[in-house]
N, C-alpha and C positions, 0 to 999 in steps of 0.2 A: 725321684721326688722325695720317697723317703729318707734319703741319706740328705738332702739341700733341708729338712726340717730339720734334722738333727745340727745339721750345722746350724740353724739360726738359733734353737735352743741354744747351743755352746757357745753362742755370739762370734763366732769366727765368719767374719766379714768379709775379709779376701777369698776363701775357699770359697767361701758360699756364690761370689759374685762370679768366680770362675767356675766354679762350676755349672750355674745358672747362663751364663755366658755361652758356654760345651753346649746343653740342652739345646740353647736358643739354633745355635747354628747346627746341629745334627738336626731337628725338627724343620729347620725351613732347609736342607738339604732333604729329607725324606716327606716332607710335607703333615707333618705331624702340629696341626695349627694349632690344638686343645693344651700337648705340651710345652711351644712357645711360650700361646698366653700365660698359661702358670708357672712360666718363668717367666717374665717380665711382672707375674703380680708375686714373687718371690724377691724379686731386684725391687721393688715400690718400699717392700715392707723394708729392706736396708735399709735403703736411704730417709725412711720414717723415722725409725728407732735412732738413725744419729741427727735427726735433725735439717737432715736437707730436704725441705718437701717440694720443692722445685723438679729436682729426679724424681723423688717418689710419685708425682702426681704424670709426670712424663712416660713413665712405664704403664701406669695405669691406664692410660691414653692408648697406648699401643695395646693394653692386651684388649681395653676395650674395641676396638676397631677390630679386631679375632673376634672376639666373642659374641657379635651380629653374626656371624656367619657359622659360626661351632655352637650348636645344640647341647648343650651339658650342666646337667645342676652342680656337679661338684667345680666347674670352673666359676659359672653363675653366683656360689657362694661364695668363694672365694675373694672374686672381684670386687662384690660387693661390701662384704666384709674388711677388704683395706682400705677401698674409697670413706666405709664410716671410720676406720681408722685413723685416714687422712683428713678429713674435715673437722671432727672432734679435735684433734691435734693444732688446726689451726683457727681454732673456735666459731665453727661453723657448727651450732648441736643439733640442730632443726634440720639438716641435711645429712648431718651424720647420723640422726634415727630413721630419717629417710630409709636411706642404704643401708644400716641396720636391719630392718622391718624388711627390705627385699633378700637379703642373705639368710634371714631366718627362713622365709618362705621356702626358698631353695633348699637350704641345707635338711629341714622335716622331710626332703623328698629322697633324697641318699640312703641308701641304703646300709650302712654305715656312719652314722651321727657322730658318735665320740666326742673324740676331745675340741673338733672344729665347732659342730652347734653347740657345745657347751661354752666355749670362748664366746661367740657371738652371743650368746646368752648373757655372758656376764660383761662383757662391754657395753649390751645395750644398762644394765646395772647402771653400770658407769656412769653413761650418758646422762640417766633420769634420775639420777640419786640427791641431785641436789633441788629439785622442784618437787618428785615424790620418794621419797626416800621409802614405803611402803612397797611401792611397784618395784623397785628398784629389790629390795629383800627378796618380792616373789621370782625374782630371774636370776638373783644368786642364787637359789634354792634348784632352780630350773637346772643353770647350768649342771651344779654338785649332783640332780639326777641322770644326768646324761653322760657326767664323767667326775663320778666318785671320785676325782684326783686330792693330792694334796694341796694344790693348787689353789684349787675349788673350795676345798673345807676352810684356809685359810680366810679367803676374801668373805665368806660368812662369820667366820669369827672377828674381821676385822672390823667388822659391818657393827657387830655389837659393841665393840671397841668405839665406832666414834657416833653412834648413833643411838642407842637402847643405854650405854653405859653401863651393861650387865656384864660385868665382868666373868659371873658366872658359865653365862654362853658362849663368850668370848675364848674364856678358858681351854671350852671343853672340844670346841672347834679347831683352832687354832694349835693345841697340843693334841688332838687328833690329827694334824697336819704335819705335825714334825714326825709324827711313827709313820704316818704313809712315805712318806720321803722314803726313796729308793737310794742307797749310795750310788750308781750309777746317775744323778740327777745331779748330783753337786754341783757342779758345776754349769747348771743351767740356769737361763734367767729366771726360770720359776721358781728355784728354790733358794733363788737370790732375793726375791719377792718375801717367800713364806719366811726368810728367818729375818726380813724384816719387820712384818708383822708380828711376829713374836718378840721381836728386843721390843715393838710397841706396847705388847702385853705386858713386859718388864717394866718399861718405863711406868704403866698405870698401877702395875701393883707397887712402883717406889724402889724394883730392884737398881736402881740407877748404873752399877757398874757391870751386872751380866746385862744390862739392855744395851749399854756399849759395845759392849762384846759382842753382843751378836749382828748388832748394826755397822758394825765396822764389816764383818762376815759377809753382811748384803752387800756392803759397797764394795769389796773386792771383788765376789762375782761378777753384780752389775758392772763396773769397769772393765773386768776379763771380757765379759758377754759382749759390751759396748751397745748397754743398753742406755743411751746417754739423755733421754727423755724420762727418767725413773729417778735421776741423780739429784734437781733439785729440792725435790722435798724428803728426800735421803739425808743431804746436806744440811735443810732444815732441821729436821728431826736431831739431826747427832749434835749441830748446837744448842738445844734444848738442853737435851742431857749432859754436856757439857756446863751447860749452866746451871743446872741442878746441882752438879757435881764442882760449884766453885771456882770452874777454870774457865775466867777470863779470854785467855788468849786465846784459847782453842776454839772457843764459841765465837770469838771474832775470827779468825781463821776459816770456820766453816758456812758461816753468814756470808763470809765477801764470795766464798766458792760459789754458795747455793746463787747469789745477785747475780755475777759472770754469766754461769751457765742458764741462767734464766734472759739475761737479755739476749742472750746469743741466740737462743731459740724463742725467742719473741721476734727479735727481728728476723731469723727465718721464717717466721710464720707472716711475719706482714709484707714480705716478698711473695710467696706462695698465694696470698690474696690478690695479688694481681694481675695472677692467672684465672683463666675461664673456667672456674670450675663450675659453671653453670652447662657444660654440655654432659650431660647428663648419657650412661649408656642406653638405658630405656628407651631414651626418643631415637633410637640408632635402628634396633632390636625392629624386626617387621611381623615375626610370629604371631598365631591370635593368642595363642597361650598368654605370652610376654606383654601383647597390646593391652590384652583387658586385663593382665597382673597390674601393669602400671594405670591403666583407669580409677582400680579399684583404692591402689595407694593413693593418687592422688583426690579420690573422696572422702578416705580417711584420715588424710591431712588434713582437709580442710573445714572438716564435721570436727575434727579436736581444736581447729585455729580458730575456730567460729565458740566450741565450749569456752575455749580459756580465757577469749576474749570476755566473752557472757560471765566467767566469773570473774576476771578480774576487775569488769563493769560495775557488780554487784559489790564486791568489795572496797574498790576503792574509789570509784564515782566514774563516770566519761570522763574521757580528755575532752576537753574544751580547747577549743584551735578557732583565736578568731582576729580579722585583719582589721585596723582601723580604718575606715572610710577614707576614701580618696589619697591613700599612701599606695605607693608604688609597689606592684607584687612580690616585690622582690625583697621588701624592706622583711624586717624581723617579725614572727608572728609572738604573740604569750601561747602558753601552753599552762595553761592553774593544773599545774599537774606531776607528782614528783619524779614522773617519768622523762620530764626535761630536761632535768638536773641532774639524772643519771647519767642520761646518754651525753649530754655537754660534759660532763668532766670524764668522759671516757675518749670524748676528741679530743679536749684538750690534751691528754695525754697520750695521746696516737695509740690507742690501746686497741688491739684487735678483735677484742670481746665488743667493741660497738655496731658492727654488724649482726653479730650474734644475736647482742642484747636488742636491738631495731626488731629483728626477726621475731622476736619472741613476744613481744609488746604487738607488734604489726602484723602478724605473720601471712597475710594476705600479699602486702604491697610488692613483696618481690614477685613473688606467684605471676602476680599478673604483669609485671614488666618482663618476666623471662616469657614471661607466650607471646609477647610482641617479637621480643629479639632472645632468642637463646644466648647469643653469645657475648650480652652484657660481662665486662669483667668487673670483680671485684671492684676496682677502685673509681667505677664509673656506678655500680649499685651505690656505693658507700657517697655518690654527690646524690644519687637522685635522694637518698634518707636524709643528706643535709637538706636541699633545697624543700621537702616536703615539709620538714622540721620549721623552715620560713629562714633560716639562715640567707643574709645577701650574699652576693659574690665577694665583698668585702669579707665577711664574715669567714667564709667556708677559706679562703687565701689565707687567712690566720691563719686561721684551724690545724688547714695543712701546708703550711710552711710552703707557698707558692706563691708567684704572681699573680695579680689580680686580672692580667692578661691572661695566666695559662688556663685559669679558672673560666672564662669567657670562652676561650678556644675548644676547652673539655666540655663545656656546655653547647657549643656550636656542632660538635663531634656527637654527641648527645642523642643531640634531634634529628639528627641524619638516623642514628643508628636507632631510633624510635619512629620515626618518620613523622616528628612534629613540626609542623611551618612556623617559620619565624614570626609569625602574627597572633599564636597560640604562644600564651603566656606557663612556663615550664611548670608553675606553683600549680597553677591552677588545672592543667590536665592532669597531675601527681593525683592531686587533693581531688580531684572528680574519677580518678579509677575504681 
């Protein structure tokens, strides 16, 4: 296991997958189920990092279905920590702090913390950086206590970099991150990372042609490593500076890269959405320890979905959702609320973050459609948000490039799989959950 991390550091993907491969079959020949699973959550995290979350989420599946029956926190983190990898990735963030919050739990229990709770640390960062960008600081911090890496100190100084604009802090972090750097590290995706946080540092202090320099540095790693989730906003970045730097072509050159490889893994991710990632390993799990772990999570999901609501009640007024007298329930509702107009022009453009963003406005609505039916998929939640929203069948058939038939038939499919009677109007049970 330690040599299959080494390999994923060095992004060698074939080795890693055979080797992980070896495990899997030595383990179910000796019956060794703890090292299966952690190879199949070793194979998830490949096929993450280049983009196929289809695999990734498939292995995840299998280790979970082990992991009901193997008692162990270091696998417990693990799991959990790539399923928030995987949801995050395919802009599910509500599910991905989920899973987050149970890997952290786990992993405080190990005895041995290191560099895995400090990862998980700094992902959940990740996660909540763009809603609290404060909390988000206190778990970079967390992480860099739990594993003083170079790593570690970078993503704090980069923090200052697009957040405080303290260059000063930025600095001192950041260039504390290039002396921790071990020469044996070069060639890892981490210090493919840190030297591009530093050409970031270049570009703010205006050095424009060493910040080239060392971003071209990150992008060779990252491409060695085949960290290929890291690459678009790499590619962004280096057109910037490029454009700083006068050169036209090159800056178009890296813009068309950074678009390619951005829809390419957009549209893996709005494949991956139409898988069930609504089965959850917790509801698997029969222990009382793991029952009342996940009780407890699911109170405190719903005590912050209940705050954020409450503030952003208070901020920006209720939605108002209301039907006109004797129009059919299916017809369009208003919504006096700029919450409609987000999420409309995120359909309109088949944008994956409109789950996300549903969630996070709503975050109740699914909740309670997955306690009826676990195994709602993705692209069956994504009609019930339209049809709550007061979207007609017309309406939602645009949206998503179908028949107005198949929209009918998916709604037929719907209430079976809710077990609504055809005499119960769909708006109307939505809107009274």
């Amino acid at each position: 296991m330690d040599r299959s991390e080494r390999l994923r550091l060095e992004g060698k993907k074939d080795e890693m997958v055979a080797l992980n491969k070896k495990i899997i079959s030595i383990s179910k020949r000796e019956g060794f189920e703890k090292e299966e699973a952690l190879a199949y959550v070793n194979l998830s995290f490949i096929y993450r990092t280049v983009g196929n979350y289809k695999l990734c989420q498939y292995y995840l599946e299998l280790a979970g279905k082990i992991a009901v029956h193997v008692k162990d926190n270091f696998l417990y983190t693990k799991l959990y920590h790539e399923y928030g990898e995987m949801n995050y990735a395919i802009g599910l963030t509500y599910r991905a702090l989920d899973y987050n919050s149970k890997a952290i739990y786990y992993g405080k229990k190990l005895n041995q913390r290191g560099w895995l709770l400090g990862n998980i640390y700094e992902k959940r960062a990740e996660f909540i950086l763009s809603k609290n960008s404060d909390s988000a600081f206190i778990y970079y911090h967390k992480g860099f206590d739990v594993d003083p890496s170079a790593f570690n100190s970078s993503l704090i100084g980069y923090y200052h970099l697009q957040q405080t604009k303290n260059l000063d802090s930025a600095s001192f972090y950041i260039n504390k991150a290039i002396l921790l750097l071990k020469k044996k590290d070069y060639w890892t995706s981490k210090c493919g990372v840190v030297y591009s946080h530093y050409a970031q540092l270049l570009f703010e202090q205006k050095d424009y042609p060493k910040a080239l320099q060392f971003y071209e540095k990150s992008l060779q790693i990252l491409q060695r490593t085949k960290r290929i989730n890291k690459l678009p906003d790499l590619y962004r970045q280096i057109a910037l500076t490029y454009k700083k730097l006068n050169n036209t072509e090159k800056e178009n050159e890296y813009l068309l890269k950074c678009m390619k490889l951005s829809n390419h893994l957009k549209q893996s991710g709005n494949d991956a959405l139409d898988l069930s990632v609504s089965k959850t390993i917790e509801k698997k799990e029969t222990s009382p320890e793991i029952i009342f772990f996940s009780i407890s999570i699911g109170i405190l999901f719903l005590l912050e979905g209940a705050h954020f609501l409450f503030f952003k009640y208070q901020t920006a007024g209720n939605i108002d959702i209301t039907i006109p007298p004797n129009e059919a329930p299916d017809k369009k509702v208003v919504i006096s609320n700029d919450h409609f107009s987000e999420l409309y022009d995120l359909l309109k453009t088949n944008d994956v973050k409109f789950l996300n963003r549903f969630e996070e406005i709503h975050p109740a609505f699914f909740q309670k459609l997955l306690k009826i039916n676990a195994q709602l998929t993705q692209s069956e939640l994504s009609l019930c948000a339209m049809i709550w929203l007061g979207f007609s069948s017309k309406d939602i058939a645009d949206l998503s490039f179908m028949q107005h038939r198949s929209v009918q038939t998916k709604k037929g499919r719907l209430r079976k799989k809710l077990n609504i009677s055809s005499e119960t109007d769909l708006y109307n049970f939505f809107k009274n959950l």
